[in-house]
Each structure stands twice: as structure tokens, then as C-alpha cells.
N, C-alpha and C positions, 0 to 999 in steps of 0.2 A: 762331229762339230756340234756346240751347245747353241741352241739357238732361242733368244729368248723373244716370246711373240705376245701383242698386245689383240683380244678379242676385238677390240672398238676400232682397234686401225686396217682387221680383214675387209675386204671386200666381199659383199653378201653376194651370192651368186640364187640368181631369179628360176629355179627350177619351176617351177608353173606359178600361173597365179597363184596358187594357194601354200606353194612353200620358198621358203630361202634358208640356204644354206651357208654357211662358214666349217673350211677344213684347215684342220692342220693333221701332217701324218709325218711321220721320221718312215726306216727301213722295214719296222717292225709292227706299225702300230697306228692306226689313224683315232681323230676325235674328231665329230661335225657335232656342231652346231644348228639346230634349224627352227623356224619357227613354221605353223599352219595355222590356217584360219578355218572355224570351223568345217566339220562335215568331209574334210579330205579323207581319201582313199588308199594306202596305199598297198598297189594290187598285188595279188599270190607272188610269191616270190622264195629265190631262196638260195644261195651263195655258200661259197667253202668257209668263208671267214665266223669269227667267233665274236658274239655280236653282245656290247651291253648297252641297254638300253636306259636314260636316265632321263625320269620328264621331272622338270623343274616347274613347270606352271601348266593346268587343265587334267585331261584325261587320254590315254590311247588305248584305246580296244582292241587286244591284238586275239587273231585266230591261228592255230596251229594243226600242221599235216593236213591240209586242204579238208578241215571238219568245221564246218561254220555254226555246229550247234552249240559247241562250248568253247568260252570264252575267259580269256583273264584281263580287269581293266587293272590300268598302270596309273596310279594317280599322282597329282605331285608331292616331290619327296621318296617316291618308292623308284625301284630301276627292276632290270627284267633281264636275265643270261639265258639267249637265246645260242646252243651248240649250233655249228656248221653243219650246212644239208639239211638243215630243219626249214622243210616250206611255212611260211608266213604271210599275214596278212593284217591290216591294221585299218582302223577308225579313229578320227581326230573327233575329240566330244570336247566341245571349247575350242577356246584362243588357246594354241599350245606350243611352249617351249621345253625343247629335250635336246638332248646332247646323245649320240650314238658312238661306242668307242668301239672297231674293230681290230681283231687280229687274225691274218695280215691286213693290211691297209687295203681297202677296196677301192681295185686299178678299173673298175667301169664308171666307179665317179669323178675320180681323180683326171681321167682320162674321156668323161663324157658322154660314153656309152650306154646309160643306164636310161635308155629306155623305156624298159618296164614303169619307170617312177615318170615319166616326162608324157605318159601315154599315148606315145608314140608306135 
């Protein structure tokens, strides 16, 4: 089924203070939306899905295979292809807006299990 969806009329979903979300995903495929406010965190982590990462406005610091010496920052305008099973970890440097497109669609957010990020 084609479904045509307007960003402005999702409902932002309050994952902590410091971020909000907007999703849309079909069978195959998800896109979020989020925004942060400086200094977030988001901790070690790391999922089967195949992850691109696309910041539209500030910076994210992201660390990879649990090595916090080196780094690559994601500025706006640039995106980042992070392969499945790749442990990850990130810093919001600014106000920042990015869009994260996975494939398959990730059923712990959709679903609200995603913990690790709610720091629960």
C-alpha cells in the first residue's frame, strides 16, 4: 500500500529530555527523525540493522568497536554508513538534527524497548 506521510503532522515521541523522535518505516525499511540538545549521549550500543546516519544541523561524535580513542565527527550535511553488529557510540556537540534510516526497520523502537537510549 502507498502511503503518503507529512513530517509536520507526526507526533514527536519524548524519548528523554534531551531527544525527540519522529518514525516512519514500511516492511523493509525505517527513517527517524530526531532532534538533541546539546551534550547527549548515546550509550555503547549495537543492532543487526544497517544504519545510515544523516545530520542535517550541529555535530555527532560517533565512537566505534568499543575504542573511545578514535573518533569520527558527522557534521551537517555529511551522513555516516554504519554496517550491522558494529558496536557504537555517540556525542551530540550542538543543537542537532539528523535523520537515521535503518534496514530492517528497528522493532525495539518501534516497539519501545530501546532502553539502552531511554537509560533505563
Amino acid at each position: 500500500m502507498v502511503k503518503k506521510i507529512n513530517w509536520d503532522k507526526l507526533p514527536a515521541e519524548q524519548v528523554t529530555p534531551d531527544m525527540t523522535r519522529k518514525m516512519i518505516f514500511g516492511d523493509k525499511v525505517m527513517i527517524a527523525k530526531m532532534t538533541f540538545k546539546d551534550g547527549f549521549i548515546v550509550p555503547w550500543h549495537s543492532h543487526e540493522n544497517e544504519q545510515l546516519s544523516e545530520v542535517i544541523s550541529g555535530t555527532i561524535r560517533f565512537w566505534f568497536n568499543n575504542n573511545e580513542e578514535e573518533h569520527i565527527d558527522v557534521q551537517a550535511g555529511e551522513s555516516l554508513v554504519i554496517p550491522g553488529n558494529v558496536p557504537h557510540k555517540a556525542l551530540i556537540i550542538g543543537e542537532v538534527v539528523a535523520t537515521d534510516t535503518f534496514s530492517p526497520p528497528r522493532r525495539d523502537w518501534i516497539d519501545g524497548t530501546d532502553d539502552y537510549l531511554k537509560g533505563k
